[in-house]
DOBADREN-964003 format. One record per residue (C-alpha): x, y, z; residue number from 1. Coordinates in nm, 2 decimals, decimal comma. Each point is the difference from the previous one (the first is absolute). Example, Ala and Ser with C-alpha at 12.3 -4.5 7.8 and 13.67 -1.06 7.14 Angstrom:
BEGIN
u  v  w  i
1,23  -0,45  0,78  1
0,14  0,34  -0,07  2
//
This chain:
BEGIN
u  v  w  i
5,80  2,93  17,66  1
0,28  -0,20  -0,13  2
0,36  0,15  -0,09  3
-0,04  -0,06  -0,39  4
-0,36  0,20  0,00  5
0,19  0,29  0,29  6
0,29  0,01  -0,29  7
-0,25  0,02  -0,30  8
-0,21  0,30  0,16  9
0,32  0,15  0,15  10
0,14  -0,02  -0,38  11
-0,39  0,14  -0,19  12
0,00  0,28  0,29  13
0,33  0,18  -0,03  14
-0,02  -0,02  -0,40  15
-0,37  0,18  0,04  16
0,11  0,23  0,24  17
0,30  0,13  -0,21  18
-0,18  0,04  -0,31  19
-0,29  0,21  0,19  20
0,27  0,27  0,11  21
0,28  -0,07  -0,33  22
0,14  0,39  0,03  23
-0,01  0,00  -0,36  24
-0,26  0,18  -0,26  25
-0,10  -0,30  -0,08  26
-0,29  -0,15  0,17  27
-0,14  -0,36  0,03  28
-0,31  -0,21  0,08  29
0,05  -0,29  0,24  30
0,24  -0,21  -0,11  31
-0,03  -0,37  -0,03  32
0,20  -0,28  0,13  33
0,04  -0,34  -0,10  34
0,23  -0,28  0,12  35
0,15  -0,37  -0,22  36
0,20  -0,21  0,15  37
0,41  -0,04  -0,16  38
-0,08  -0,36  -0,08  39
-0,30  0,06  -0,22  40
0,05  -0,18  -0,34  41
-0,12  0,28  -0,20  42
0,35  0,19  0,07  43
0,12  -0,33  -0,23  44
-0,23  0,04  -0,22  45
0,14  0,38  -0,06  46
0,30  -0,13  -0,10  47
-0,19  -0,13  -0,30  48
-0,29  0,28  -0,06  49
0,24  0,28  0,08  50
0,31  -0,14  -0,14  51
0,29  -0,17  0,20  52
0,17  0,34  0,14  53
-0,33  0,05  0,20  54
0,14  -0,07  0,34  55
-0,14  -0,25  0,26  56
-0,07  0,16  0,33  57
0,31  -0,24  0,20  58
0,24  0,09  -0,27  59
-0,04  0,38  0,12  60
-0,02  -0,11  0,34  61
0,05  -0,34  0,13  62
-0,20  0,02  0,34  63
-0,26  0,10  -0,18  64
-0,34  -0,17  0,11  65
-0,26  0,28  -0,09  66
-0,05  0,24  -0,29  67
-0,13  0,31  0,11  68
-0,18  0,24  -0,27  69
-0,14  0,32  0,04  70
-0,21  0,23  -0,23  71
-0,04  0,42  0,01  72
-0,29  0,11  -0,18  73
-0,01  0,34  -0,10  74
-0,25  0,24  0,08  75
-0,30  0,00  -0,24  76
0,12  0,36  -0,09  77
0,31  -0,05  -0,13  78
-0,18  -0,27  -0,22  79
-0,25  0,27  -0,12  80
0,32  0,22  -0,08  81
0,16  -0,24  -0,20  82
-0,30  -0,17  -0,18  83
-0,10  0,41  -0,13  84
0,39  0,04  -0,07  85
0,06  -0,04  -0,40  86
0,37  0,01  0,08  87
0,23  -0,07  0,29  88
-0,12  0,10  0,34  89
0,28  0,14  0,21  90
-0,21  -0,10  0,32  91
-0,05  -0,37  -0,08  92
0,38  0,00  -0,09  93
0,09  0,10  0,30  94
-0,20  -0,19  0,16  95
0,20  -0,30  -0,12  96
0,29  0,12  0,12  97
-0,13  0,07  0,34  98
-0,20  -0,27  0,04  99
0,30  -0,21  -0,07  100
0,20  0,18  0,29  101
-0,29  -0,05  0,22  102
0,03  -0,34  -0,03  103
0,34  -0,04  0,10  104
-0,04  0,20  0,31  105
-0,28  -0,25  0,06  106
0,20  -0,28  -0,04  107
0,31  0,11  0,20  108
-0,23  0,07  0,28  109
-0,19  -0,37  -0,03  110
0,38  -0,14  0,00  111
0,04  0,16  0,33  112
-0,28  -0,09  0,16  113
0,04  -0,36  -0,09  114
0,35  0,02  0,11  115
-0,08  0,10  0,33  116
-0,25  -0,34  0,01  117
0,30  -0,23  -0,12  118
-0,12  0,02  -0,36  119
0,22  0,04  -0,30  120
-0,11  0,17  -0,33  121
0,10  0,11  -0,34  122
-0,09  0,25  -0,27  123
-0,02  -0,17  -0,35  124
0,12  0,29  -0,23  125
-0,21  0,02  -0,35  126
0,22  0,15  -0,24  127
0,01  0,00  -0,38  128
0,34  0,06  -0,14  129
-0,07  0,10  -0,35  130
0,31  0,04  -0,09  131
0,10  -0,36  0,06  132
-0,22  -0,20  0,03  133
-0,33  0,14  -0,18  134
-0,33  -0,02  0,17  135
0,10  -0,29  0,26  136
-0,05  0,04  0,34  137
0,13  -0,19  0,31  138
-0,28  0,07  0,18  139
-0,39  0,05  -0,06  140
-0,19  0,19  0,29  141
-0,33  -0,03  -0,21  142
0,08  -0,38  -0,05  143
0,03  -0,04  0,41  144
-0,29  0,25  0,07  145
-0,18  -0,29  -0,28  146
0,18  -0,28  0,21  147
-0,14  0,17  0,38  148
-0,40  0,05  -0,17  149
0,04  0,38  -0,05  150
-0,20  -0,07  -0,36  151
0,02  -0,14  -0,35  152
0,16  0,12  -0,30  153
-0,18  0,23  -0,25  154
0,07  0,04  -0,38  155
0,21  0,28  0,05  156
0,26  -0,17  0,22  157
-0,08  0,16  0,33  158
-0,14  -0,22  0,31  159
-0,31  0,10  0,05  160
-0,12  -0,03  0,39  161
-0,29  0,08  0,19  162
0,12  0,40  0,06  163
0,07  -0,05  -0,41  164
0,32  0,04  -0,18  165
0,08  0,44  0,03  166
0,24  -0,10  0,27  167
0,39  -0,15  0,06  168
0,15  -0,31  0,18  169
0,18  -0,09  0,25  170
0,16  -0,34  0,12  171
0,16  -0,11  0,28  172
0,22  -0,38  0,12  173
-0,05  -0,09  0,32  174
0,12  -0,33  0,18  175
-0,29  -0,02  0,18  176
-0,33  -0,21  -0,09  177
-0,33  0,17  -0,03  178
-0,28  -0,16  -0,18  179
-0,03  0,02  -0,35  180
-0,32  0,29  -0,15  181
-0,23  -0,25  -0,25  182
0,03  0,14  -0,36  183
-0,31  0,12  -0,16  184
-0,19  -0,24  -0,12  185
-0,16  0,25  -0,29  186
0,15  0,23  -0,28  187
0,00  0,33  0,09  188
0,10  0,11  -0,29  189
-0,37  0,09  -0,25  190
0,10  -0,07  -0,31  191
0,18  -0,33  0,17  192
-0,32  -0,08  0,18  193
-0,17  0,00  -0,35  194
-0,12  0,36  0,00  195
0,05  0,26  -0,27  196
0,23  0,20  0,12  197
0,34  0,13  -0,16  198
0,05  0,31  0,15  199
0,35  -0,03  0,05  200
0,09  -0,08  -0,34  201
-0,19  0,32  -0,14  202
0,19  0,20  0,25  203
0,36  -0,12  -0,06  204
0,14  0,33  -0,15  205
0,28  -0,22  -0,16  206
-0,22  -0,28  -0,17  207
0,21  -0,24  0,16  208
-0,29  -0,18  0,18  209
-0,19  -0,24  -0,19  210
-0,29  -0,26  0,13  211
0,27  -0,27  -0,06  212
0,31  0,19  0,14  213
0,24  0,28  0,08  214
0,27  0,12  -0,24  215
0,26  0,05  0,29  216
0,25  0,20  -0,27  217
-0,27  0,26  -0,08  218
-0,14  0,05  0,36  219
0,35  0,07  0,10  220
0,04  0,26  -0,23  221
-0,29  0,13  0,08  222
0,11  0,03  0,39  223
0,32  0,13  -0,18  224
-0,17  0,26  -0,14  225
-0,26  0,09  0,28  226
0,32  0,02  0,21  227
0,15  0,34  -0,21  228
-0,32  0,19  0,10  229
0,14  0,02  0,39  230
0,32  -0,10  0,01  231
0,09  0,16  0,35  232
-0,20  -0,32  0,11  233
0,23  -0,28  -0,17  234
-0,25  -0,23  -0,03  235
-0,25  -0,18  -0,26  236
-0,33  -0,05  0,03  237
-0,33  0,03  -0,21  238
-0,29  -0,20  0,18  239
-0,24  0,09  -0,29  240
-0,11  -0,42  0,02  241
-0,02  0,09  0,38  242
-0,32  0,18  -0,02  243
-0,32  -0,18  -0,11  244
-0,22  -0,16  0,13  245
0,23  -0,20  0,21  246
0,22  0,28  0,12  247
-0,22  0,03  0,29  248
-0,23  -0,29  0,03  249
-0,22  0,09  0,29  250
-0,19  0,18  -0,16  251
//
């Protein structure tokens, strides 16, 4: 076994093994991993589908050679929770917030297990500033989970992967080369793939999903306003689009 294919498994392993025992009330199926090399042209080509504050992987870190991306599906239950919910779930809200936490433990403890092979990293922070800057963001995890195979788009936005789309992201910069995951070569999306399905349109509580886009004003007011029913948790989420058919997809 070669050092690149010792490093990828070392990588897949400890992100498996931390979301099997996450000390959190939220729980997860296996998570996936996926891998795309920092010289892939489709981080150019963000520049141009994203818009031009969309970062390329070496202008967040230099020695960047390999993108890594990470998805934690939630449990099927939570999905059943939310998809019965008519209103905000605190539970799925939470498990935003948590989820997000777990994945920076998960990357601080990938940084220093590369460090201690001679490998550099970097965490790529994906922040909207509202505020300033509107909906931009420096830094898509769903567009590198798209860029490392994880899945395909669906209508509603969310990158749909083989575990489905009920689930957060995770990415990581290493300067280190490990061989790019091939992208799907089908939609996984139904409706995409030519199926009737709109499921997530039907569900969006805010009518800001359509079949030919998202109203990114009236979602975020909707998160706005899902956010007042808990506000100990200071933090939006809604997920309604998150759970049809393609929340879960293995089934």
């Amino acid at each position: 076994m070669d050092f690149n294919t010792e490093l990828k498994n070392k990588i897949e392993h400890l992100i498996k093994t931390e979301a099997s025992n996450p000390g959190t009330q939220t729980h997860y199926r296996e998570p996936l991993v996926g891998f795309a090399s920092a010289e892939d042209p489709i981080f150019d080509e963000m520049k141009n589908i994203i818009g031009p504050h969309h970062l390329h992987p070496k202008e967040i870190f230099p020695e960047a050679k390999t993108v890594v991306s990470f998805f934690l599906p939630f449990e099927e239950k939570l999905v059943e929770l939310n998809r019965k919910s008519s209103g905000p779930l605190k539970e799925w809200i939470q498990a935003k917030s948590e989820t997000d936490r777990l994945i920076g433990e998960i990357n601080e403890k990938l940084r220093a297990e590369l460090a201690k092979e001679g490998i550099s990293s970097a965490v790529p922070a994906g922040v909207f500033d509202h505020d300033k800057s509107g909906f931009d963001i420096s830094w898509s995890h769903k567009s590198a989970a798209y860029a490392a195979g994880l899945g395909t788009f669906g209508v509603h936005h969310m990158l749909i992967t083989k575990a489905g789309c009920a689930g957060r992201f995770g990415t990581l910069l290493i300067s280190a080369e490990i061989p790019p995951t091939s992208r799907a070569s089908e939609e996984f999306c139904r409706h995409k793939k030519g199926g009737i399905c709109l499921v997530c349109v039907d569900r969006c509580p805010s009518g800001a999903l359509r079949a030919g886009g998202l109203d990114k004003e009236k979602c975020y007011r909707q998160l706005k306003e899902y956010e007042k029913a808990f506000p100990e948790l200071h933090q939006m989420a809604c997920g309604k689009c998150a759970t049809g058919p393609c929340a879960l997809r293995s089934r």
